[in-house]
N, C-alpha and C positions, 0 to 999 in steps of 0.2 A: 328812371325807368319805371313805368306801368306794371303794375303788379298783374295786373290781367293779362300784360304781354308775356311777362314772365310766366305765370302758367299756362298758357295755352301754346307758346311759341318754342324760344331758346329755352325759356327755365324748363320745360318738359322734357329737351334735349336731355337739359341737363340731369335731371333726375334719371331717364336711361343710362348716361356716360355713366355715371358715380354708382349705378346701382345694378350696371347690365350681369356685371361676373358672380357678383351674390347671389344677383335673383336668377340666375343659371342653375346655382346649387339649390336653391329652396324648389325649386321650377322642378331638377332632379328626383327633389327629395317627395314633391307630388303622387310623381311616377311613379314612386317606391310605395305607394300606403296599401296596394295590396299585400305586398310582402312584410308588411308590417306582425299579422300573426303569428310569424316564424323569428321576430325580434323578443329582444328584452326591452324592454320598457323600463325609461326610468322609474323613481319610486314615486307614489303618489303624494303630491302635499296637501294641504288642510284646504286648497281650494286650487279654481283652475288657472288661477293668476300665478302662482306657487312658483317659486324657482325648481325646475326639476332635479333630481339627483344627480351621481356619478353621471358622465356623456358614457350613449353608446360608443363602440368604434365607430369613427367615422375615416373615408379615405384620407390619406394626407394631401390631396387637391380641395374638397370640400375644406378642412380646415385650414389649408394659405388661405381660402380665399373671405373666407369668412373671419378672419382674423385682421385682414388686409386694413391697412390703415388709408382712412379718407384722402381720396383725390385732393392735391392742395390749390393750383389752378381752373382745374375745371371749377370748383363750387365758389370761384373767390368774388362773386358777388356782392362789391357793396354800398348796398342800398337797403334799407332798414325796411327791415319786414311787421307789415300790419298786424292787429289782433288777426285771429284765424277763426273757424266757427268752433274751435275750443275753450268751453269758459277756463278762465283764467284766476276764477278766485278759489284758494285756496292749493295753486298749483305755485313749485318750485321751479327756479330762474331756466335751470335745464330743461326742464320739461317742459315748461314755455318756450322756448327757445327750438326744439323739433315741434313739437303744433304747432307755431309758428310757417316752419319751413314747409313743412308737409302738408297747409293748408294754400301755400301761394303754389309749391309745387303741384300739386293735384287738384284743379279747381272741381271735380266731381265727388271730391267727399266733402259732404253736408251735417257729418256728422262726426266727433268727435267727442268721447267722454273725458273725463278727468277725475278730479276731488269727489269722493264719495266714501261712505262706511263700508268697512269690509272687513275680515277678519284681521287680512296680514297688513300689510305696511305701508301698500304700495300706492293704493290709490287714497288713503286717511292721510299718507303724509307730503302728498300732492306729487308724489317721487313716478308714478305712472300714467298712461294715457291709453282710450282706447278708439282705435280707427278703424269706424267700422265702412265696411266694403258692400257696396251697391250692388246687386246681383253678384254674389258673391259663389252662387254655383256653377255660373256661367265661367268660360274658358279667358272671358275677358275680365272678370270678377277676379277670379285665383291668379293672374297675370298683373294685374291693379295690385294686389297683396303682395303679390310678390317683389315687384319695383317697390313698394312703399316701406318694405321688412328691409329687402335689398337698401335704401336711401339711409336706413335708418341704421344697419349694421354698419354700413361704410365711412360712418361719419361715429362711430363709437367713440372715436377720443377727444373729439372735437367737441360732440353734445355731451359727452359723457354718459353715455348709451349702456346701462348693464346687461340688458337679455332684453331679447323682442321676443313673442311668441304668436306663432301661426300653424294657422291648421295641425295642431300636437307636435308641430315641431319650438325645439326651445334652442333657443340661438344666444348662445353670451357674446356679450359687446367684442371679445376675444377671445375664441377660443376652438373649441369643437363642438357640434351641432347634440342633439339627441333628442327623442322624441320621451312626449309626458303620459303620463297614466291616460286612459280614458274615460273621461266624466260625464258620459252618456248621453248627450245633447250638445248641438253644434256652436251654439255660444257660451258652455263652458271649456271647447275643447279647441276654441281660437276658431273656428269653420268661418266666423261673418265679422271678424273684427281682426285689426292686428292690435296686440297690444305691447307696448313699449312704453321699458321701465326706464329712471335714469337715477346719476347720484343727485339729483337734487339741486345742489347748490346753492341752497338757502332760500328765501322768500325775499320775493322782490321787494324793491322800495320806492319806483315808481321813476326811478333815476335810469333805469336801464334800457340800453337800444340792441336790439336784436339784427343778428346780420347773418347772412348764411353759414361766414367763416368764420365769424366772431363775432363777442357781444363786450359792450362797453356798461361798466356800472355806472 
């Protein structure tokens, strides 16, 4: 199967099936950012990447669904997924492995970060990624984020997914949602990029095949 087919076709299907209920709640959680003054805010960490603190209360529908473990037919795709336009050196097998998917799924992101210096962990130990979002204030920008947060939460166990974060909201691979400090400009505070962390799982050896549903060493 065409990778081209696949993003612009069925695989686009796909990425709505697997990510339409998440990206409901994140879509929700939009809604909410006026009401945001009248929240607690988790506590701030040493940057905007930071895993946030305690979760606020979230309803227990936003957290089934956010917890919701990945579609196992719909994403069973296999046919081995290309480099993506995420550089790959210095990034870990997971985290390869969603750039990966997230670049065949969404052929309009042109832009994906990785490996870089930072204070915390995530992106020095190739353990996170950042996708950034094309008109991103536009109603079809935050809808793009939202499918691609939604993609990547629904596949938490699979990619081994720990927290995405978007637009101030922090989302663990499992769990309940809550929103982060605010770091007073739009690309520390997730506004133009999604960024998703993962466990890692070690550094490639050039032996590995990447697949939607799985990966072979």
């Amino acid at each position: 199967m065409r990778s081209d087919l696949l993003g612009n076709g069925r695989g686009r299907c796909l990425a709505v099936v697997v990510s339409v209920a998440v990206a409901a709640v994140l879509l929700h959680g939009q809604i909410k950012d006026d009401q945001r003054s009248g929240q607690n805010t988790a506590p701030a960490p040493a940057s905007p990447s930071a895993q946030a603190g305690p979760p606020n209360t979230a309803s227990p529908a936003e957290a089934q669904l956010l917890a919701a473990n990945a579609p196992v037919a719909a994403a069973n795709f296999q046919f081995a997924l290309p480099p993506g336009v995420a550089p790959e050196d210095g990034l870990q097998v997971n985290t390869i492995w969603a750039a990966r998917a997230i670049s065949v799924m969404f052929p309009e992101i042109k832009t994906i970060g990785g490996y870089r210096q930072d204070p915390l962990k995530w992106h020095p130990n190739g353990l996170a990624i950042d996708v950034m979002i094309p008109n991103h204030h536009s109603d079809k920008g935050i809808e793009l984020g939202n499918q691609i947060a939604g993609l990547a939460l629904a596949n938490a166990q699979r990619w081994g997914v720990i927290h995405v974060i978007w637009r101030q909201g922090f989302y663990p691979g499992i769990g309940a949602p809550s929103w982060t400090a605010d770091y007073g400009n739009e690309t520390a505070n997730h506004y133009d990029h999604v960024h998703i962390a993962t466990v890692g799982g070690g550094y490639p050896t050039g032996q590995e095949t990447y697949f939607i549903a799985s990966m072979r060493r």
